[in-house]
mmCIF file of the C-alpha atoms, coordinates in Angstrom:
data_MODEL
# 
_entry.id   MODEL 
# 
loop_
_atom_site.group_PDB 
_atom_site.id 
_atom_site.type_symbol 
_atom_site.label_atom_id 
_atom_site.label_alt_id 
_atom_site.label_comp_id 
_atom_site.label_asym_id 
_atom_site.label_entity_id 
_atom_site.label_seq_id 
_atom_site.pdbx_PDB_ins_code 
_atom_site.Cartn_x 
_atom_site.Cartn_y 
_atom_site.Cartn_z 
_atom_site.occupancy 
_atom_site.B_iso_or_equiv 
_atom_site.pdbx_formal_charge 
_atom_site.auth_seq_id 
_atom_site.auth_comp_id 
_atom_site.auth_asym_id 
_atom_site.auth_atom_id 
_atom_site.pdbx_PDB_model_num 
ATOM 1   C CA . UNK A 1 1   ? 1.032  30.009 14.890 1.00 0.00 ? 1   UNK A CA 1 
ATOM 2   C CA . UNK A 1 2   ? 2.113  26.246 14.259 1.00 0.00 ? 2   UNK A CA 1 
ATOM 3   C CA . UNK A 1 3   ? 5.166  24.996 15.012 1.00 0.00 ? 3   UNK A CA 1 
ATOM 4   C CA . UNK A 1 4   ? 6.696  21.732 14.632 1.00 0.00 ? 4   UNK A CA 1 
ATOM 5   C CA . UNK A 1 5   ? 10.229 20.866 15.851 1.00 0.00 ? 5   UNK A CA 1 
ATOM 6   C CA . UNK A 1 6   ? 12.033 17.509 14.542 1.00 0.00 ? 6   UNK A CA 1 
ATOM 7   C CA . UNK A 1 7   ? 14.680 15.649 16.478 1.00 0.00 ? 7   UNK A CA 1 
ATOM 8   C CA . UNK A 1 8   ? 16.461 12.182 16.844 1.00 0.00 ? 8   UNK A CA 1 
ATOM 9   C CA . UNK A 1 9   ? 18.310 12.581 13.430 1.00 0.00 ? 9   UNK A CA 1 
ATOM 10  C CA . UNK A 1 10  ? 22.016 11.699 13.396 1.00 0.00 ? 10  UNK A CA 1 
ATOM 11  C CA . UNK A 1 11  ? 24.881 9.405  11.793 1.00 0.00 ? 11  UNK A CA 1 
ATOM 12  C CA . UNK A 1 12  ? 23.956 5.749  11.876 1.00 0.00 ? 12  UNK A CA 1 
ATOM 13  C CA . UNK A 1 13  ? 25.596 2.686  10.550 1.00 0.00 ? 13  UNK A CA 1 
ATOM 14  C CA . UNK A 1 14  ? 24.156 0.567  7.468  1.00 0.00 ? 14  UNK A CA 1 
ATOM 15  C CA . UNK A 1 15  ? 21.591 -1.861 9.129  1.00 0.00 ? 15  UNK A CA 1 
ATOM 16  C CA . UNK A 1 16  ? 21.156 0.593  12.164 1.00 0.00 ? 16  UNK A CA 1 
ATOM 17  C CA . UNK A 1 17  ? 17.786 2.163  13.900 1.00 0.00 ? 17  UNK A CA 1 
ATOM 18  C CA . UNK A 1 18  ? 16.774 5.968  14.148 1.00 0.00 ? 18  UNK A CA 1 
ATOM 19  C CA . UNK A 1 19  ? 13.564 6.995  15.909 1.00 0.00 ? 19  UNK A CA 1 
ATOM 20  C CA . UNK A 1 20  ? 13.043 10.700 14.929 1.00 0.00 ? 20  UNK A CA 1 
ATOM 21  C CA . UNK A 1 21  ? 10.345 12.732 17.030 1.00 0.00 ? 21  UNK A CA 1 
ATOM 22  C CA . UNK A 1 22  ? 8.111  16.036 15.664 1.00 0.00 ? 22  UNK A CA 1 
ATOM 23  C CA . UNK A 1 23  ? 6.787  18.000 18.648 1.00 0.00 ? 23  UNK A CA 1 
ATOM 24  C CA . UNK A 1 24  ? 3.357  20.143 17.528 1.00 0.00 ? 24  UNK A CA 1 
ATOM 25  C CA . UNK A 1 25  ? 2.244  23.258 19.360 1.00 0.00 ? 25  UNK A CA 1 
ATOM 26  C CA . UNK A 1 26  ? 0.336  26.601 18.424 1.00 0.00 ? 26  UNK A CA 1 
ATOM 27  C CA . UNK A 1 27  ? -2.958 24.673 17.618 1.00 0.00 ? 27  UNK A CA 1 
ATOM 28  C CA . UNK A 1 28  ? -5.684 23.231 19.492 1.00 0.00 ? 28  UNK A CA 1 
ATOM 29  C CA . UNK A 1 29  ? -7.557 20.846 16.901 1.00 0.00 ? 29  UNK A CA 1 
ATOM 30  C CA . UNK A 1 30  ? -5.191 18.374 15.160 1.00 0.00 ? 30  UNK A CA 1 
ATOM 31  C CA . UNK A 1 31  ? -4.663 18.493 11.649 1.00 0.00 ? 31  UNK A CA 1 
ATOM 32  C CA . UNK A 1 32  ? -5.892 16.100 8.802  1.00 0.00 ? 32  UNK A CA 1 
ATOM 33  C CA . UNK A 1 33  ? -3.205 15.049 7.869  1.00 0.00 ? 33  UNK A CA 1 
ATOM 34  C CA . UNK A 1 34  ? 0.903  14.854 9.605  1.00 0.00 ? 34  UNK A CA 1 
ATOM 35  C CA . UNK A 1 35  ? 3.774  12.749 7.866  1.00 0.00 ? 35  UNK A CA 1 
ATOM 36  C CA . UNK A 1 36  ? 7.445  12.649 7.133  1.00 0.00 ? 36  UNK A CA 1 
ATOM 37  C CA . UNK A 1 37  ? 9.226  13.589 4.258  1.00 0.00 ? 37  UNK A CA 1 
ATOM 38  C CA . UNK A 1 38  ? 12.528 13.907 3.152  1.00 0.00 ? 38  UNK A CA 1 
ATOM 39  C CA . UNK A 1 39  ? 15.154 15.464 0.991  1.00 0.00 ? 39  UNK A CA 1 
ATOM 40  C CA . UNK A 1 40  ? 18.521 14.373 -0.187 1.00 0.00 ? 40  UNK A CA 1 
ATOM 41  C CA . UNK A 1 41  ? 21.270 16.721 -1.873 1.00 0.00 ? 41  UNK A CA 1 
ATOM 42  C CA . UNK A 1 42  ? 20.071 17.503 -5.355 1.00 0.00 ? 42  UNK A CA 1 
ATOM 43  C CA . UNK A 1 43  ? 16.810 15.705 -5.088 1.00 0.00 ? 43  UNK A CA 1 
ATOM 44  C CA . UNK A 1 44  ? 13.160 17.104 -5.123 1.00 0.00 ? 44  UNK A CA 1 
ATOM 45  C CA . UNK A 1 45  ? 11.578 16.459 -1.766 1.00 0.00 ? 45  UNK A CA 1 
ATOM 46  C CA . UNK A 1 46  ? 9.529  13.119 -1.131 1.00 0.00 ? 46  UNK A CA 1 
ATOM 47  C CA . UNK A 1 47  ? 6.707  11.622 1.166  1.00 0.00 ? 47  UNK A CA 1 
ATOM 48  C CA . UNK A 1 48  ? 8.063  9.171  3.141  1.00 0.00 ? 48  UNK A CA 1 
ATOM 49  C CA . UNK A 1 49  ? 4.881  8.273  5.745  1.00 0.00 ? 49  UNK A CA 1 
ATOM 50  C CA . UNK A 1 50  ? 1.533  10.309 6.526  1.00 0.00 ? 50  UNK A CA 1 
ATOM 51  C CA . UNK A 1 51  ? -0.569 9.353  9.087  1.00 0.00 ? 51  UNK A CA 1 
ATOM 52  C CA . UNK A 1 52  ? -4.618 10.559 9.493  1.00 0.00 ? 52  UNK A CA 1 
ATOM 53  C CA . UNK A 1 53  ? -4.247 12.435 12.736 1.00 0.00 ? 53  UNK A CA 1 
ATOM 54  C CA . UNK A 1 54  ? -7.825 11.519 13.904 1.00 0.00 ? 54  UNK A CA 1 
ATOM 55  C CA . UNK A 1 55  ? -7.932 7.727  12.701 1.00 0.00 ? 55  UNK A CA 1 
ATOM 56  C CA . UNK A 1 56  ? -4.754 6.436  12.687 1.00 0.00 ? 56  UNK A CA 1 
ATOM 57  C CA . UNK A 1 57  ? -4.357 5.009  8.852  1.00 0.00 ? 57  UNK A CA 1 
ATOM 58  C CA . UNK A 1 58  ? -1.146 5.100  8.045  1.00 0.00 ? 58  UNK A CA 1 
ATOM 59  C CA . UNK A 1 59  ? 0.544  5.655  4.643  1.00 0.00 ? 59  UNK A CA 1 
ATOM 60  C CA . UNK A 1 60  ? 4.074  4.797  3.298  1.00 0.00 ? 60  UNK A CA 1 
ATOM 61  C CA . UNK A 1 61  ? 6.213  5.191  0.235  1.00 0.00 ? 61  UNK A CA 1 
ATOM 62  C CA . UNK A 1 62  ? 7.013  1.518  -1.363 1.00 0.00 ? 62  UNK A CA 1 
ATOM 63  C CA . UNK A 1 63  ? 11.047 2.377  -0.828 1.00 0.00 ? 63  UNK A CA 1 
ATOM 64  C CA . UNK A 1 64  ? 10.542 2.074  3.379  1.00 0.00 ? 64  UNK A CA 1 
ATOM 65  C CA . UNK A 1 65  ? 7.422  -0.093 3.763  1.00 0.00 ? 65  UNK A CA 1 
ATOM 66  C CA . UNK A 1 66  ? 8.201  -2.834 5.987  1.00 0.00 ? 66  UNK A CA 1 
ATOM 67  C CA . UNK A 1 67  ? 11.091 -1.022 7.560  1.00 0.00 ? 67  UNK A CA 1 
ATOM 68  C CA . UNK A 1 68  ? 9.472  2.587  8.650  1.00 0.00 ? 68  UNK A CA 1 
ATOM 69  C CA . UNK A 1 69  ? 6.725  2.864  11.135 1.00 0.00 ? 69  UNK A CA 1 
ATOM 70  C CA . UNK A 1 70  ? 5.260  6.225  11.645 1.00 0.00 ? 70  UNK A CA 1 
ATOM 71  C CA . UNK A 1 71  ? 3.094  6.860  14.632 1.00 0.00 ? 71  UNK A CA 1 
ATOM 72  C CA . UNK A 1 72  ? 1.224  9.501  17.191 1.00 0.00 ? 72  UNK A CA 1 
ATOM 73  C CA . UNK A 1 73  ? 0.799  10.499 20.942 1.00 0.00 ? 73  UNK A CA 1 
ATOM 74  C CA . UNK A 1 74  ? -1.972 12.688 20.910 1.00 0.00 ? 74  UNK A CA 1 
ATOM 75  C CA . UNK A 1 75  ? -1.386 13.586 24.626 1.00 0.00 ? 75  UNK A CA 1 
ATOM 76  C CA . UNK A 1 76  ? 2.163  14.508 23.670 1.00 0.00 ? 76  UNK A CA 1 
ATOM 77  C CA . UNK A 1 77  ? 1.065  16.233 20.054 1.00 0.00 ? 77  UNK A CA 1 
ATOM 78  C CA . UNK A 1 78  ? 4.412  14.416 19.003 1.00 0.00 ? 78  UNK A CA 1 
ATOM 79  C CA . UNK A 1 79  ? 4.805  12.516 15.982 1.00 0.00 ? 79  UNK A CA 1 
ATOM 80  C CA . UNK A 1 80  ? 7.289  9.962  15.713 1.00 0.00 ? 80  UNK A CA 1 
ATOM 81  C CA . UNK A 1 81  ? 9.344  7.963  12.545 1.00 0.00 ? 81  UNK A CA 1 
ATOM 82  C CA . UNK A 1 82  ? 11.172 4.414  13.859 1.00 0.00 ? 82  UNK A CA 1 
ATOM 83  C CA . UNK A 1 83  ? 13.685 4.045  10.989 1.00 0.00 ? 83  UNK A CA 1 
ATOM 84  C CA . UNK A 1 84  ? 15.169 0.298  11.172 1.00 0.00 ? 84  UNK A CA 1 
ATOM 85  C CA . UNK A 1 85  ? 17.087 -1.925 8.424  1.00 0.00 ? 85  UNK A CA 1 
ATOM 86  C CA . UNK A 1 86  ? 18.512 2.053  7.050  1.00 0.00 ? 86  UNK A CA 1 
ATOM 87  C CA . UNK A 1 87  ? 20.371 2.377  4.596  1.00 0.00 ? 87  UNK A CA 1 
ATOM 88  C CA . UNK A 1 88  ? 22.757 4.694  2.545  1.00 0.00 ? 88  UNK A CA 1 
ATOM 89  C CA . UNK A 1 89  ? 19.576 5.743  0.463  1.00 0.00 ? 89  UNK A CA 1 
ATOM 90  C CA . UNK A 1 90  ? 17.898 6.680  3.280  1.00 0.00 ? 90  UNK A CA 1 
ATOM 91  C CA . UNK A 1 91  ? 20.310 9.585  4.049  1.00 0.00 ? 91  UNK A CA 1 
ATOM 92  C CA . UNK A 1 92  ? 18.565 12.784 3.794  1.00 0.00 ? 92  UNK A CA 1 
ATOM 93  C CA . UNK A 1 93  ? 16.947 15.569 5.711  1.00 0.00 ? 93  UNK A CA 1 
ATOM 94  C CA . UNK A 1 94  ? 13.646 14.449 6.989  1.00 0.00 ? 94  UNK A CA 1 
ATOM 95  C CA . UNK A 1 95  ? 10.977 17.204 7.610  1.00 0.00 ? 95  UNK A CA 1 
ATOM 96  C CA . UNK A 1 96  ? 7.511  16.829 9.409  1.00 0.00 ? 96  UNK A CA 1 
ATOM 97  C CA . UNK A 1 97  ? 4.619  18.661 7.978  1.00 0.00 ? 97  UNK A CA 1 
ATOM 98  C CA . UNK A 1 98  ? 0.672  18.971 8.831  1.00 0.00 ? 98  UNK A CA 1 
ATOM 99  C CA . UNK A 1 99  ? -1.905 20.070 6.741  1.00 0.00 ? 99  UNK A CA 1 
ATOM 100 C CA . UNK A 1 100 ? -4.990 21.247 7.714  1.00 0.00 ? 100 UNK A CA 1 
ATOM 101 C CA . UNK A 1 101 ? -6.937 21.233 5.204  1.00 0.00 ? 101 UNK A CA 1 
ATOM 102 C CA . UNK A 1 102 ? -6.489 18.037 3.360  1.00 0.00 ? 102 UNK A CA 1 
ATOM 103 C CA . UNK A 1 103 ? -6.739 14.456 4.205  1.00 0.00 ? 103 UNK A CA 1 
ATOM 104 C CA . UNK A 1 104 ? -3.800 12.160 3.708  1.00 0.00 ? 104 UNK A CA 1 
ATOM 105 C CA . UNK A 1 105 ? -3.208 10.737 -0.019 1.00 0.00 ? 105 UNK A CA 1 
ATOM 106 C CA . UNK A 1 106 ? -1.288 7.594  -0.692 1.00 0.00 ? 106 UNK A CA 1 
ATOM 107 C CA . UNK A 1 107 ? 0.472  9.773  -3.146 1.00 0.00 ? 107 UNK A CA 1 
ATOM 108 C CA . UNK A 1 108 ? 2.622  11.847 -0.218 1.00 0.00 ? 108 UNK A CA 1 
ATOM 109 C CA . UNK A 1 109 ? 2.579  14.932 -2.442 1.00 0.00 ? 109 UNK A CA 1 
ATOM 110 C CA . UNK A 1 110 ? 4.583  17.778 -0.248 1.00 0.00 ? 110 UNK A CA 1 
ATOM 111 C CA . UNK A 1 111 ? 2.246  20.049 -2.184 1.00 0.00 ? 111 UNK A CA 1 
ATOM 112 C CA . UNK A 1 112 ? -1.062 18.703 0.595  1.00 0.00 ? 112 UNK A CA 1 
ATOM 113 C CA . UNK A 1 113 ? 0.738  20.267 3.307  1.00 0.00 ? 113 UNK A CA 1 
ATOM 114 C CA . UNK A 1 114 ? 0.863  23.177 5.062  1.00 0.00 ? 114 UNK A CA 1 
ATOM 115 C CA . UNK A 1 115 ? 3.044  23.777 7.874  1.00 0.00 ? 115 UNK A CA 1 
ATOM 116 C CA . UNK A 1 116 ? 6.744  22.523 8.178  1.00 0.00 ? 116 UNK A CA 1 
ATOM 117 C CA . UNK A 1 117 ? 9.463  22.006 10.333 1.00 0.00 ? 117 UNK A CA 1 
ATOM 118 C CA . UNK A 1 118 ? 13.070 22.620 9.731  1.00 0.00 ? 118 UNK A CA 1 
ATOM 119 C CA . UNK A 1 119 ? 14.138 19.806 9.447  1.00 0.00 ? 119 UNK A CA 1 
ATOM 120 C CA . UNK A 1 120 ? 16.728 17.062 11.141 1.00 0.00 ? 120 UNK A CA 1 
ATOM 121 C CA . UNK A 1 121 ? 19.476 15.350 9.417  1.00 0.00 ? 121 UNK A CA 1 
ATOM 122 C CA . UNK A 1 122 ? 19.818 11.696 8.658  1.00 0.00 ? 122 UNK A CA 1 
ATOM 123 C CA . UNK A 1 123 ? 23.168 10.354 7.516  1.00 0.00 ? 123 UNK A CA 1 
ATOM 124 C CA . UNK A 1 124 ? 23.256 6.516  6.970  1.00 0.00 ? 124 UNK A CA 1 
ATOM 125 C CA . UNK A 1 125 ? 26.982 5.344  6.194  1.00 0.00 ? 125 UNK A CA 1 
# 
């Protein structure tokens, strides 16, 4: 049984920093794929960063290049989003997901992955 567990969301100013954190467990052999996504009030769900779990090769949505870096500790199974420069469009609950079975698209398409967490909220003012 996978399970991933976000945390590090909260209320941050305009210009501010957020680092949130997705602990793994209930598998052995990592994933493909693992990323963030996101989803505001009344808006379909987006890919915000994927990362290969066994090469490193990161992908990002154009809106948060530049400002997001997503990253991995394989000894910790932990994934992690540093959030700097947010802003109010950034305010949303972020989700981690893996997927087993597919390899990371630049396209972030929830529809690749498999397993989800429930979520913590981000709330840029």
């Amino acid at each position: 049984h996978v399970q991933l567990v976000e945390s590090g969301g909260g209320q941050v100013e305009a210009g501010g920093s957020l680092k949130l954190s997705c602990a793994a467990s209930g598998y052995v052999d990592k994933g493909f794929c693992i990323g963030w996504f996101r989803q505001a009030p009344g808006k379909e769900r987006e890919g915000v960063a994927a990362i290969n779990a066994s090469g490193g090769r990161t992908y990002y949505r154009n809106s948060v290049k530049g400002r997001f870096t997503i990253s991995q500790d394989n000894a910790k199974n932990t994934l992690y989003l540093q959030m700097n420069s947010l802003n109010t469009e950034d305010t949303a609950m972020y989700y981690c997901a893996a997927s087993f079975y597919r390899a990371c698209h630049s396209d972030l398409a929830p529809w690749r992955f498999d397993y989800w967490g429930q979520g913590t909220q981000v709330t840029v003012s």
